[in-house]
C-alpha positions in Angstrom: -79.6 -118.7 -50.4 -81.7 -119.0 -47.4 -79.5 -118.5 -45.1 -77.9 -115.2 -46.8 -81.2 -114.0 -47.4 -82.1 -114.4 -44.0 -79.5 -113.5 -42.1 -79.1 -110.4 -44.2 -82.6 -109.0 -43.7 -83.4 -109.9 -47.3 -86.8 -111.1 -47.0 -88.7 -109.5 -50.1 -86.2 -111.4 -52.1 -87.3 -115.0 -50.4 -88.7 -115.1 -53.7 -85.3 -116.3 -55.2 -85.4 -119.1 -53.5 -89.2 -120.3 -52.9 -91.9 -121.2 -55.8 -95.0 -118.5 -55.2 -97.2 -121.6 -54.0 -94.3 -123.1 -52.0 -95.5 -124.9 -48.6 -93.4 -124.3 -45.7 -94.4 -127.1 -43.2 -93.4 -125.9 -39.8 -95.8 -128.2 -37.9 -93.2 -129.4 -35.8 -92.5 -126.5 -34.1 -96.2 -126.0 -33.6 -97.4 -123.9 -36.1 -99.6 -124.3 -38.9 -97.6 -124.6 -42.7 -97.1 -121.2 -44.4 -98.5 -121.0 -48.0 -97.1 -119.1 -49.9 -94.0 -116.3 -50.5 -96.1 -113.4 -48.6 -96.6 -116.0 -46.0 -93.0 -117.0 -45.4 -91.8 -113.3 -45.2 -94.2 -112.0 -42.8 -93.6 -115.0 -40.4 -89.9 -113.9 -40.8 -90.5 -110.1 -40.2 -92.8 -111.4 -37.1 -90.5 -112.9 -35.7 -88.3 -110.1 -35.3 -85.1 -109.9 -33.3 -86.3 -113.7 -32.3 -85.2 -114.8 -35.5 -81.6 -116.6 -35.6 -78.8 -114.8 -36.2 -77.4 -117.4 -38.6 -78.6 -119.9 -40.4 -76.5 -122.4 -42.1 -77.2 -125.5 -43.9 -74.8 -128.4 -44.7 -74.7 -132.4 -45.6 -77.2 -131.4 -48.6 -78.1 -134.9 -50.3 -80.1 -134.6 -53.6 -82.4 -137.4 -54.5 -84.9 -138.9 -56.9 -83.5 -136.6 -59.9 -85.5 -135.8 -62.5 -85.1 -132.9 -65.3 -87.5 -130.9 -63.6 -87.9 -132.0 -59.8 -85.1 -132.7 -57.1 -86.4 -134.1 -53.8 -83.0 -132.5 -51.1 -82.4 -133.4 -47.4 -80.2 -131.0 -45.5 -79.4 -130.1 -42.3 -79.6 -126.6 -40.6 -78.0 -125.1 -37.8 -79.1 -121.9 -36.0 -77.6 -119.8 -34.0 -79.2 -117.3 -31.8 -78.2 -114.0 -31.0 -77.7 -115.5 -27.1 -75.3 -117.7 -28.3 -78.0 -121.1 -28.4 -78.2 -123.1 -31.5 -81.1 -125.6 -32.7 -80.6 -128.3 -35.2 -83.4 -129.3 -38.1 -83.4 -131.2 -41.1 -85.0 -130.0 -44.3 -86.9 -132.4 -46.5 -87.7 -129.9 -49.3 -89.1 -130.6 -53.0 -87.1 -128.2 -55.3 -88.5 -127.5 -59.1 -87.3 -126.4 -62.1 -89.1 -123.3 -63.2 -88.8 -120.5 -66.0 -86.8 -118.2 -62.8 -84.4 -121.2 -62.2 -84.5 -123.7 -59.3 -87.1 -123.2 -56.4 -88.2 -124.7 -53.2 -92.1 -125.9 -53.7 -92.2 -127.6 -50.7 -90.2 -127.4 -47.3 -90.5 -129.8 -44.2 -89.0 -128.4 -41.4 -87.9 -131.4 -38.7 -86.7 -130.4 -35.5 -83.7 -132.1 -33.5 -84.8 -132.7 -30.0 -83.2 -135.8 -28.9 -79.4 -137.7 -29.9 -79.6 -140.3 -32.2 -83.1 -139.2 -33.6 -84.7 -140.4 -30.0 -83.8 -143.7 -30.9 -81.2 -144.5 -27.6 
């Protein structure tokens, strides 16, 4: 849903996708980790027309699988309204809750380099 809800301009429902405590770790682009829903949508509404036109997430692999906890690596591609794209990978922690599955935790990685840097 992240990527519909973005892309849409659906940020007051982010909350369908992320816990109310959820950490957004977006150190690697600089920044310091959002806490919280409130947090994630006003970084999204500051960013304004900067914010990608698309963002699409593929290759999901789901991992250490309990009843109530999923640990998911994805990758995400944006592309931006001058045609540019990025690539990142997402290490989140997804819970069960009483609302249904949310993200409690999201690592943002950014893709600077071919092979991971490792040439």
């Amino acid at each position: 849903m992240h990527g519909h809800l973005c892309d849409s301009g659906e940020l007051d429902r982010l909350d369908e996708l992320l816990t109310p405590d959820v950490i957004y770790d977006i150190s690697d682009v600089g920044q310091e980790p959002l806490r919280g829903v409130a947090a994630c949508v006003a970084a999204g509404r500051a960013l304004g027309e900067h914010n990608p036109v698309g963002h699409h997430v593929t290759n999901v692999v789901l991992s250490e699988i309990t009843d109530d906890r999923v640990q998911v690596r994805s990758k995400g591609i944006a592309v931006n309204a001058d045609g540019t794209t990025a690539s990142v990978t997402y290490e989140d922690t997804v819970l069960r809750t009483s609302a249904g599955w949310r993200i409690s935790h999201r690592k943002l990685r950014v893709h600077r380099a071919p092979l991971g840097g490792r040439v």
